[in-house]
N, C-alpha and C positions, 0 to 999 in steps of 0.2 A: 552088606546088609541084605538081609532075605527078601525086598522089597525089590529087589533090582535083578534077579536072579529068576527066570523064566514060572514063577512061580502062580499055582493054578488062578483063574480070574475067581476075586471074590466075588461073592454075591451074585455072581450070574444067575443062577437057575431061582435064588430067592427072589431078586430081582425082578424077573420077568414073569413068576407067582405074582409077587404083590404089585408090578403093574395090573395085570390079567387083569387080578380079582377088585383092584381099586377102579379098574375100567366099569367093570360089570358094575361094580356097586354104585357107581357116579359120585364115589367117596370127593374124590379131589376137586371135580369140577362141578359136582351138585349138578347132574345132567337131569334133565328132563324129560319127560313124555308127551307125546303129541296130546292134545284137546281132545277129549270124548267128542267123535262125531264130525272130529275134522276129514276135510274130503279126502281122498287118496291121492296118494301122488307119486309119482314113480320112481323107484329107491333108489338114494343117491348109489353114484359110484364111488367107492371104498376109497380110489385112489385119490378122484379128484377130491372129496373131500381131506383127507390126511392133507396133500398139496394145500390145502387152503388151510387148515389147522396150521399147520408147520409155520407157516407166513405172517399168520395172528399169533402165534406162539412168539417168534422172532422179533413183531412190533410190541409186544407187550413185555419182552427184555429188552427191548430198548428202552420203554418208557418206565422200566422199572429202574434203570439204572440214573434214568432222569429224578426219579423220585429220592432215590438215594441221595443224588448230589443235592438236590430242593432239601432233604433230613440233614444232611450235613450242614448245608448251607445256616440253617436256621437253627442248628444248636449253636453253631458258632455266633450267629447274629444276635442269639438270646445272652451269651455269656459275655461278648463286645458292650452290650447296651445296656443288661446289669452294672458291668465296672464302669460305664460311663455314668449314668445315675448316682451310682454311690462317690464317683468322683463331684457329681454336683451338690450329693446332701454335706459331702466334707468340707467342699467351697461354700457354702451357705453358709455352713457355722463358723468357718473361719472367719468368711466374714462380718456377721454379728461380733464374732468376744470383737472383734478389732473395731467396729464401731463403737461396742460399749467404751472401749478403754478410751477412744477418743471423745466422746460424749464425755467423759468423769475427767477427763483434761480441761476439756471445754469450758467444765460448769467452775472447776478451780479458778482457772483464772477470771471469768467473769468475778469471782467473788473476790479474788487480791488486786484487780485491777480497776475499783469503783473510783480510787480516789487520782487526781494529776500524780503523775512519778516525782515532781518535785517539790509539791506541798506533801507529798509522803514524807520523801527524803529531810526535810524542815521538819518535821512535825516526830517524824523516828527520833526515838531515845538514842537508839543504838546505829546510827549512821552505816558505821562497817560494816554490820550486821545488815544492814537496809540491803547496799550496796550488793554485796556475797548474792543474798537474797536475788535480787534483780539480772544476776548473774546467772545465776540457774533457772529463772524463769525463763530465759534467753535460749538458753540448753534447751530445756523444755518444749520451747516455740518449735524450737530447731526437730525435735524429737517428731514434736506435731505436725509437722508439711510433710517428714519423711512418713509418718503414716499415712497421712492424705496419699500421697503419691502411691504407697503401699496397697492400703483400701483401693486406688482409682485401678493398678495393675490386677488387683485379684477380680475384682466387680469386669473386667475386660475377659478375664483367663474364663472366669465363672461363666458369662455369657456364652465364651465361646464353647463350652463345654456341651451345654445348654443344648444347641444347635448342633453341635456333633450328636448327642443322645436322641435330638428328635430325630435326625437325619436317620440312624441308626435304627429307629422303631421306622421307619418310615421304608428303609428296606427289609427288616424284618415282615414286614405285614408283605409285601411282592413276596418273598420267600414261599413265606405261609400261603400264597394265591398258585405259585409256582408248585409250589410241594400238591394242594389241591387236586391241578388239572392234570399232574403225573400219575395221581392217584384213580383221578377219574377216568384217565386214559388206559392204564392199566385192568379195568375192572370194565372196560368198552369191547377192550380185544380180548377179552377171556370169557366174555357174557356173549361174541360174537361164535369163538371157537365152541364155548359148550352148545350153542344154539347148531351149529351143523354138526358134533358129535350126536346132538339127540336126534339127528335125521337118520343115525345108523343105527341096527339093531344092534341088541346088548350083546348076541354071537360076536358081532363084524368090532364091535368093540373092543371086544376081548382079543380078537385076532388081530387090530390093528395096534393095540398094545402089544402084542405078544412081538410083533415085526416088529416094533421100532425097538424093542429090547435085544430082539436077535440082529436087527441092523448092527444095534451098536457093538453088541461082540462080537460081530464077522471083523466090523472094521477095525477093533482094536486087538485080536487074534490071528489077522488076516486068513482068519475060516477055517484058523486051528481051534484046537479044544483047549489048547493052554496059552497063556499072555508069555513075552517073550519082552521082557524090560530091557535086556542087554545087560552089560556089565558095566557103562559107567558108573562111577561113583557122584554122588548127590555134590555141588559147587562148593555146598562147605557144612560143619557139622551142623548150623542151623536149619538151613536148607533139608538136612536129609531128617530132622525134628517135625518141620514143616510138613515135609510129604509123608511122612506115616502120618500125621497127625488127619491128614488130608485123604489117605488111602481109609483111614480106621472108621469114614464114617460114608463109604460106599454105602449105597443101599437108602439112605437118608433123602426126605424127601426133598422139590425144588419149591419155597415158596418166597414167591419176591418179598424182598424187603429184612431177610430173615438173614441171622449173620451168627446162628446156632443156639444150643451147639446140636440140635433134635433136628431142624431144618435152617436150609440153605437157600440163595440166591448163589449167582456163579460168582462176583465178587466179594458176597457174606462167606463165601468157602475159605476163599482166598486169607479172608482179614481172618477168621475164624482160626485156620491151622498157623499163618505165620506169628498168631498173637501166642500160640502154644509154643512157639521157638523163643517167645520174650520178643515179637519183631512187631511194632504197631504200621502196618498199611493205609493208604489213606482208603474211604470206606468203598467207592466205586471203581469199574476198571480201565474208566479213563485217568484216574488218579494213580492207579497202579499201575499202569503204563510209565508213568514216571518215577515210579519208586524205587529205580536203582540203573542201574548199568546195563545199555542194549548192547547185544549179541545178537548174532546171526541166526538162524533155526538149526545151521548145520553144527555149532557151536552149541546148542542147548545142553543142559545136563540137568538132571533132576533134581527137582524144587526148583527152577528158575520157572516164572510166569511166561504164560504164550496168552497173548492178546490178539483176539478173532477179532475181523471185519475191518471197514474201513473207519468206520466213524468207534470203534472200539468197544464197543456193547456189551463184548463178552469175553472174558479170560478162563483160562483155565491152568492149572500145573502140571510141566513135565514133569512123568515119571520113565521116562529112558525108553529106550526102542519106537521112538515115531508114536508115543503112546501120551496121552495127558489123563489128568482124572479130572472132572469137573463136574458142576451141576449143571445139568442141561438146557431145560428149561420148565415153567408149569405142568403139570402132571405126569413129568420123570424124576426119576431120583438119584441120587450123585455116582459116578460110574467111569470107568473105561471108557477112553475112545481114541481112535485114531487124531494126530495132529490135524493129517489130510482133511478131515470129515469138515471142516471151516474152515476160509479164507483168513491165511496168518497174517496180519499187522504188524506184532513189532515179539520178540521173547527178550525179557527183563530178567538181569541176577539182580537179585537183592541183597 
C-alpha cells in the first residue's frame, strides 16, 4: 500500500499555512485584544507562554475525554430508562385487562351464588344439569385464585420495574450534571489558554504556530523532508481501511467532542476511521484501550491504536515507522507525529 511506503508528508506545508493564518486571525480560539487604555505590561515570553498553553491544551483533552465518556454515558442512560418505562406502561395494562377479567368473574358469580347450593339443587328442574353446573363454577374458582396470585406476581414485577426506572432517571440526571462540569471544565482551560495567547502579538502568533507545526514534522520526518512509514504491512485488511481512512483527513481540524467527519477529537478520529472499516470503537480512548488485543510498541503495525499517558487521555494510530497520525489537540489539526513525542501506555490491534 502506498500509505506505508516513504511516501511525501501530506499536508505539511498546508498545514502549517492554515495553522499561521487560523493563529493570526484568532479563528479557532476567538483570541482577543487587550482593553483600550489598559496599563502596559511587559511582553510575555513566547516560550513560557506556549509551556503554559501546551499544559491547558493537555487538561482540556483530558477533560474532553471526560466529557465524551459523561455523552456516552447518558445516551445509554436515556435508552436504558426509555425501555424501562415502556416496560412499565406494558405492565400497567397488563395489568388492568387482568383485573377487568377478574372483576367480570367476580360479578358472575356474585349473581349465580344469591341463593344456598342446596335449595338451588331442590329447587333445579335439571339436577344433573345443576350439578355439571356447580362443577365448573369450581373450575372457575380455581381459574380465579390462580389469577389472584397472577395479578399479586405482576403488581410485584411492575413495582419493581417502577423503581428500577426511577433509579435509572435518578442516574441519568448525575450523568447530565457529569457531562455539565466536563463541559464547563473544558471551556475553563481553553478560555485560560486563549487569555495568555492574547498576551502575544499577532507576529509571535503566527510564529508560535508556525513551530509547533514544524515541531511536529521534524519529529515525525526525523528532520528529513519525507516521512519514511517502513514497509510493514497494516495487521489486517481492516486495519489498513482504517488508516487511510484516518491518513485521508490530515489537515482536519482538532475540536473536542467532534467524531467528524470535518472535525475531530483524538478519540472522534479513532471511532471515525475504524467505523469506515465497518469496525464500531467505544467513543473515548480509555475505552479504546480496551477494544482489542495488546501488543508491545515494538510489535505495532499499522492501524493498531497507541494509547498516550497514564491515565489514557489520548490515542492516536500507527502508521509504521515510529510514526502515528492523530489529532492533537485544540487549535491543531490532525497530523504526523512521531510515537516518541507522548508517553506510550498500552498499543491495541483491533
Amino acid at each position: 500500500m502506498s500509505v506505508h511506503r516513504r511516501p511525501p508528508l501530506p499536508g505539511v506545508q498546508r498545514l502549517a499555512r492554515a495553522l499561521a493564518l487560523t493563529a493570526a486571525a484568532t479563528g479557532v480560539l476567538h483570541l482577543g485584544v487587550a482593553p483600550a487604555g489598559a496599563a502596559p505590561t511587559d511582553p510575555p515570553d513566547r516560550t513560557d507562554v506556549k509551556a503554559q498553553v501546551d499544559q491547558l491544551y493537555e487538561e482540556a483533552e483530558q477533560a474532553n475525554e471526560k466529557y465524551n465518556a459523561a455523552q456516552e454515558q447518558q445516551r445509554r442512560l436515556q435508552r436504558e430508562a426509555g425501555a424501562l418505562q415502556s416496560q412499565v406502561a406494558a405492565g400497567q395494562d397488563d395489568l388492568n385487562r387482568l383485573r377487568g377479567d377478574l372483576g367480570a368473574v367476580v360479578a358472575a358469580q356474585y349473581r349465580t351464588q344469591g341463593l344456598d347450593p342446596t335449595l338451588r339443587l331442590m329447587l333445579d328442574k335439571d339436577p344433573a344439569s345443576y350439578l355439571a353446573g356447580a362443577r365448573a363454577l369450581g373450575q372457575a374458582t380455581e381459574r380465579q385464585n390462580e389469577t389472584l396470585r397472577e395479578l399479586h406476581e405482576r403488581q410485584r414485577r411492575l413495582d419493581q420495574r417502577r423503581q428500577e426506572a426511577t433509579a435509572k432517571l435518578d442516574e441519568l440526571e448525575l450523568a447530565r450534571q457529569r457531562l455539565a462540569a466536563a463541559k464547563d471544565e473544558v471551556h475553563s482551560r481553553l478560555a485560560r489558554a486563549q487569555r495568555l495567547l492574547g498576551r502575544l502579538s499577532a507576529a509571535e502568533r503566527v510564529r508560535l504556530a508556525d513551530d509547533d507545526a514544524r515541531d511536529a514534522q521534524d519529529r515525525a520526518t526525523r528532520g528529513t523532508d519525507r516521512l519514511d512509514l517502513g514497509d510493514l504491512p497494516p495487521a489486517s485488511d481492516r486495519a489498513a481501511d482504517a488508516l487511510n481512512a484516518a491518513v485521508s483527513k490530515i489537515g482536519s481540524p482538532y475540536v473536542y467532542g467532534s467524531t467528524g467527519p470535518t472535525t475531530f477529537d483524538c478519540s472522534g478520529l479513532m471511532y471515525w476511521a475504524w467505523r469506515q472499516a465497518g469496525v464500531t470503537l467505544p467513543r473515548t480512548s480509555q475505552g479504546q484501550a480496551s477494544a482489542g488485543r495488546r501488543v508491545s510498541l515494538a510489535e505495532a503495525r499499522p492501524g493498531d491504536l497507541v494509547i498516550f499517558f497514564k491515565d489514557r487521555h489520548h490515542v492516536g494510530m500507527y502508521a509504521g515507522g515510529g510514526v502515528v497520525v492523530h489529532a492533537p489537540h485544540p487549535g491543531a489539526r490532525v497530523r504526523y507525529e512521531s510515537v516518541g513525542a507522548m508517553p506510550v501506555n498500552s498499543v491495541v490491534r483491533v
